[in-house]
C-alpha positions as CSV (number, residue, x, y, z in Angstrom):
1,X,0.0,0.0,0.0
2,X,1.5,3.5,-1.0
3,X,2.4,5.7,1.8
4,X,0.5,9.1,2.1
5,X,3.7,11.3,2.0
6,X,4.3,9.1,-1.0
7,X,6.7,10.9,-3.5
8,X,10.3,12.8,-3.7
9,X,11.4,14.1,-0.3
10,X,12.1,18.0,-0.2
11,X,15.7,18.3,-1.6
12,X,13.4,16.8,-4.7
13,X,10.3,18.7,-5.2
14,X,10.5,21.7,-7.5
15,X,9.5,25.2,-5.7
16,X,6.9,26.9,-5.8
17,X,6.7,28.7,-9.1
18,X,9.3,27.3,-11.0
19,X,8.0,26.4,-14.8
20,X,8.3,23.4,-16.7
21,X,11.6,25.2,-18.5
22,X,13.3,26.4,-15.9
23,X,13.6,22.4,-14.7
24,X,14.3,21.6,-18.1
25,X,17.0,24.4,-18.3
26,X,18.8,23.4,-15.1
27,X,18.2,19.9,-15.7
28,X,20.2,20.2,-19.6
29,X,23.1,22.1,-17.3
30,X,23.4,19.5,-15.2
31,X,23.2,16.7,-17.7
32,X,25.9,18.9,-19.4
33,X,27.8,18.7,-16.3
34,X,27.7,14.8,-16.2
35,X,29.2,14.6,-19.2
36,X,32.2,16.8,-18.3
37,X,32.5,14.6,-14.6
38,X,32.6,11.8,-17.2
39,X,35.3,13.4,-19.4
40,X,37.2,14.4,-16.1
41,X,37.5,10.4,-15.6
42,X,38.6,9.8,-18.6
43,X,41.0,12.3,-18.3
44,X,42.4,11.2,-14.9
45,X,42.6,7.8,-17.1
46,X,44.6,9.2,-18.9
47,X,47.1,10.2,-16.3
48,X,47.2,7.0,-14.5
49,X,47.9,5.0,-18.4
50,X,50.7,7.7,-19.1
51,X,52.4,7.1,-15.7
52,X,52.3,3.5,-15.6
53,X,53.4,3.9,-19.5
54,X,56.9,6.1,-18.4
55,X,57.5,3.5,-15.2
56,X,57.1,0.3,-17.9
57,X,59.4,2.3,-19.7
58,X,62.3,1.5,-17.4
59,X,62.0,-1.5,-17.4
60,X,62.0,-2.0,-21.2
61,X,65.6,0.0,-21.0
62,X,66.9,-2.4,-19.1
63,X,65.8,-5.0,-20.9
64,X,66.8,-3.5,-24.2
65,X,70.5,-3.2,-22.4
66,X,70.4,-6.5,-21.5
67,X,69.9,-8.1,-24.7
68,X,72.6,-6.4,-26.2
69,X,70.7,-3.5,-27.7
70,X,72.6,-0.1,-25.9
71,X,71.1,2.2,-28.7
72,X,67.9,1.3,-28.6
73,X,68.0,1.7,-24.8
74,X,70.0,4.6,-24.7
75,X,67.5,6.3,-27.2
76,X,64.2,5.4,-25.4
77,X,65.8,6.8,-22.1
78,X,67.2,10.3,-23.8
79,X,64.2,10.8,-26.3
80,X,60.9,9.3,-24.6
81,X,61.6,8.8,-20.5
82,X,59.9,11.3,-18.8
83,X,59.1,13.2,-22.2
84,X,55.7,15.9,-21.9
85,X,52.9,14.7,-23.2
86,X,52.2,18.2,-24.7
87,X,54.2,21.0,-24.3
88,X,55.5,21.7,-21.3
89,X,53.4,19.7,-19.2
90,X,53.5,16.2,-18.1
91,X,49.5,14.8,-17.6
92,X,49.5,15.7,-13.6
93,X,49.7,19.5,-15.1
94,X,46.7,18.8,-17.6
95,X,44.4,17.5,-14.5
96,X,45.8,20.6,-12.1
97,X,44.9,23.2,-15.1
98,X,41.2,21.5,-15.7
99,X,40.4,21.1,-12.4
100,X,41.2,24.4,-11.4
101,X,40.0,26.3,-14.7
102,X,37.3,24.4,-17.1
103,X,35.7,22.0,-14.2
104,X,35.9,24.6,-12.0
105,X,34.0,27.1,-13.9
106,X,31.5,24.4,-15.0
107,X,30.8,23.3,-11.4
108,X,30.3,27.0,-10.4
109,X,28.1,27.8,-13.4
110,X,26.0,24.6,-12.5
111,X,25.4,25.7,-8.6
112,X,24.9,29.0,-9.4
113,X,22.4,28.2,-11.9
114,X,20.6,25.9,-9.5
115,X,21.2,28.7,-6.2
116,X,19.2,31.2,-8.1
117,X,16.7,29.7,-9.6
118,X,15.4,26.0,-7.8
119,X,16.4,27.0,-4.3
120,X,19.9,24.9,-5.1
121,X,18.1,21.7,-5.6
122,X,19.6,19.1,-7.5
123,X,17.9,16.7,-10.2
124,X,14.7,18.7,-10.0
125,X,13.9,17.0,-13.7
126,X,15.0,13.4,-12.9
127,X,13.3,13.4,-9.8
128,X,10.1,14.4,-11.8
129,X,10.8,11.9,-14.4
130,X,11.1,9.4,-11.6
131,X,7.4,10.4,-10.5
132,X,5.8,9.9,-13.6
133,X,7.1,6.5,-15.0
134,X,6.9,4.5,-11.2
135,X,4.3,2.7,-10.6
136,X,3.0,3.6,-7.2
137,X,2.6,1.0,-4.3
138,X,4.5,-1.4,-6.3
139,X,7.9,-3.1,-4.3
140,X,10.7,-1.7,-5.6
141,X,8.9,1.7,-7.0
142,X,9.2,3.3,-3.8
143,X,9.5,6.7,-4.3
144,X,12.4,7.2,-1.5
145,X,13.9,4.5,1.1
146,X,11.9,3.6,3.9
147,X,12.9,5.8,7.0
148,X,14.2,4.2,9.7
C-alpha cells in the first residue's frame, strides 16, 4: 500500500513557481555537467595509463640493455623517459589546469544556476521523471527508502 507522503522528499520537489523550463533548463546544465564529470574520468585515465606507461618504460631500457641493444636503450631513455605529453606539461599538469580552470567554472556555473533559480536543488527534472514512470505501491517503485 503506498504511503500518504508518497513521492520525492524536499531536496526533490520543484518550488513553488518554478515552470516546466526552468527544470528543463537546469536539468540540460546538469546533464551537461555529467558529461564533463565523465570526461574528467577519462582524463584522470589518462594520467594513471601515461604514468604507468613512463614507469614500464624502465623496465623496457633495461631490458633492451640487457639483450645487447645499448642504442635502442639509450635512445628510449634520452628521447621518450619522462618526455611531456604536450608542451611543457607532463599529464598531472593537464588535470591541475582542468580542475582548477574548465571544471571549475563548469561546477560554479551549475550551482549558481541551480542557487538562483530551484532553491539549489539538484535533479529537480529526474526526480520528476522518476514520479511519472513508477508505478506507485509497487515493491521496488518506492518513491524514497523507507525511513528508519
Amino acid at each position: 500500500m503506498a504511503r500518504q507522503d508518497d513521492g520525492p522528499d524536499r531536496a526533490h520537489r520543484r518550488p513553488d513557481g518554478v515552470s516546466d523550463a526552468t527544470v528543463e533548463a537546469v536539468g540540460k546544465l546538469g546533464e551537461a555537467l555529467e558529461c564533463v564529470e565523465r570526461a574528467r574520468g577519462h582524463l584522470y585515465e589518462l594520467h594513471q595509463l601515461i604514468g604507468h606507461a613512463d614507469l614500464t618504460l624502465d623496465e623496457a631500457v633495461e631490458l633492451f640493455r640487457a639483450a645487447g641493444h645499448p642504442g635502442i636503450a639509450e635512445r628510449i631513455d634520452r628521447d621518450l623517459l619522462g618526455r611531456n605529453v604536450v608542451a611543457g606539461r607532463w599529464t598531472f599538469q593537464l588535470v591541475e589546469e582542468f580542475d582548477d580552470g574548465y571544471y571549475a567554472l563548469f561546477r560554479e556555473m551549475d550551482r549558481r544556476a541551480r542557487d538562483e533559480v530551484v532553491g539549489g536543488r539538484r535533479h529537480l527534472y529526474e526526480a520528476e521523471m522518476k514520479e511519472r514512470r513508477r508505478s506507485r505501491g509497487r515493491p521496488g517503485h518506492e518513491a524514497r527508502p523507507a525511513e528508519r
